[in-house]
C-alpha positions as CSV (number, residue, x, y, z in Angstrom):
1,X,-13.8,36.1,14.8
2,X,-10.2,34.9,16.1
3,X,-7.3,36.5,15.2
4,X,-3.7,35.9,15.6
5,X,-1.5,38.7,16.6
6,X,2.2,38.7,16.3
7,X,4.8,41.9,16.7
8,X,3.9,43.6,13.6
9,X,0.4,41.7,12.6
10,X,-3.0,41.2,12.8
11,X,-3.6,37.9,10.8
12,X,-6.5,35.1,10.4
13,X,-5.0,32.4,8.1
14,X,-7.7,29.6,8.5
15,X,-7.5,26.5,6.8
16,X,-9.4,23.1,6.8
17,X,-6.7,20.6,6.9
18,X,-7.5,16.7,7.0
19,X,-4.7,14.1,7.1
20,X,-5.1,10.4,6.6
21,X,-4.0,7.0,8.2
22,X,-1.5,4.7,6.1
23,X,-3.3,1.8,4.9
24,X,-6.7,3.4,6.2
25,X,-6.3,1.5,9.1
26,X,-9.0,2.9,11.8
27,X,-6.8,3.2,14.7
28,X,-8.8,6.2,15.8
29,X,-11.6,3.6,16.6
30,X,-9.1,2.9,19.9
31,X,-10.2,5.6,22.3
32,X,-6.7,5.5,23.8
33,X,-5.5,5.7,20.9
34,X,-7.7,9.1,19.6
35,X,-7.3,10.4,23.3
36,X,-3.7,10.8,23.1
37,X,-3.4,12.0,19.5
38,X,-5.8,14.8,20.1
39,X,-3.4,15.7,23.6
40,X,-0.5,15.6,21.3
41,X,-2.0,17.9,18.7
42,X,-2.8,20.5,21.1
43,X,0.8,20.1,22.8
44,X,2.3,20.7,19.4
45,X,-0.3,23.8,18.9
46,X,0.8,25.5,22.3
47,X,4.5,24.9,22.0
48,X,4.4,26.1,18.4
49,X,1.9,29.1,18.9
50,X,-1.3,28.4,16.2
51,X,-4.5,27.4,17.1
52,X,-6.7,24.1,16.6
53,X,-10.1,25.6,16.5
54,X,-11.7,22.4,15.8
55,X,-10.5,19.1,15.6
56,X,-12.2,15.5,14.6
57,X,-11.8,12.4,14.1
58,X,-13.4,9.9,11.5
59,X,-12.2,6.3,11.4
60,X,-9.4,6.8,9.3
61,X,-8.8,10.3,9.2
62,X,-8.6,13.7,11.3
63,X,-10.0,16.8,9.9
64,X,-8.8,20.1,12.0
65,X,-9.6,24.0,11.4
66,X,-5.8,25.9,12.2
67,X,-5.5,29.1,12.1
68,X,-1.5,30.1,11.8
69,X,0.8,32.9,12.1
70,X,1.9,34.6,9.1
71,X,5.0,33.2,9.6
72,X,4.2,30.0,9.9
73,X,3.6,27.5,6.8
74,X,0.6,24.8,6.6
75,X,3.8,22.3,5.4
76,X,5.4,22.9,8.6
77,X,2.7,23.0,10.7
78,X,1.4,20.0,9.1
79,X,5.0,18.4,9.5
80,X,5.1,19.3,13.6
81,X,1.7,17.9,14.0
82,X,2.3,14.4,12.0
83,X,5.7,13.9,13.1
84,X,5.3,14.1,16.9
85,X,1.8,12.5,16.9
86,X,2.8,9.6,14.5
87,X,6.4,9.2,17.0
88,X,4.8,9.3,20.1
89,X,1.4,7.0,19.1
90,X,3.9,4.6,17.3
91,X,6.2,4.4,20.7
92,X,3.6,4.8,23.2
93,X,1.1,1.3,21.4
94,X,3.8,-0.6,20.4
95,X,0.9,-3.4,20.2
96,X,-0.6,-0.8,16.8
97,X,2.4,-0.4,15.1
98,X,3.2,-4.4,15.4
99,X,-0.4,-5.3,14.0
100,X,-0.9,-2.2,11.5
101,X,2.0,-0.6,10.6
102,X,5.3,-3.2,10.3
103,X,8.0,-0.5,9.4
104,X,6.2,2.3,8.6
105,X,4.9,5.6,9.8
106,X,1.2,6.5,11.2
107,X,0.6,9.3,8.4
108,X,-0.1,8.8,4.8
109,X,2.1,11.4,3.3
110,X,-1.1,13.2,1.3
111,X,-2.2,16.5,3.2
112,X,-5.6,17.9,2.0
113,X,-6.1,21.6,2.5
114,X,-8.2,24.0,2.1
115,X,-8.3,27.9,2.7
116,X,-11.4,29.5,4.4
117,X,-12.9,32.2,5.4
């Protein structure tokens, strides 16, 4: 069992978290696309210290298991991980956001989540 240890814990906050695609476009069906939005996910993870203990995609959608720090809120974490994914896919395929996306982001504002364990 993982656990996440910060100064004055010893935590496992696990949680099933699945975000979706605006307009259910399956971009994720690009495996450039997928490739670099499962780098940026774990970039986000290291720089903001939780872990992705699994991670996958399915045509529209990604479904990940995080496990946070106490300190840390799903919204947040869920903000960091959409915000720099949807920026960086959006700017790095211009060629996806022209066809898919007009003025619009990458994520669907809906989170799904679910506590385990």
């Amino acid at each position: 069992m993982l656990y996440i240890r910060g100064s004055s814990s010893i935590t496992r906050l696990e949680f099933h978290v699945s975000y979706k695609i605006m307009y259910c476009h399956k971009v994720f069906n690009f495996p450039e696309v997928k490739k670099r939005c499962e780098e940026i996910f774990f970039e986000v993870a290291r720089r903001y210290e939780f872990v992705i203990k699994e991670l996958r995609f399915v045509g529209e959608h990604v479904h990940l298991i995080l496990l946070i720090k106490v300190t840390q809120s799903l919204d947040m974490v869920s903000k960091w991980l959409k915000g720099n994914s949807g920026y960086k896919i959006l700017k790095e395929f211009p060629e996806i956001k022209k066809k898919y996306f007009w003025g619009s982001g990458l994520w669907n504002g809906v989170i799904y989540a679910d506590s385990i364990g």
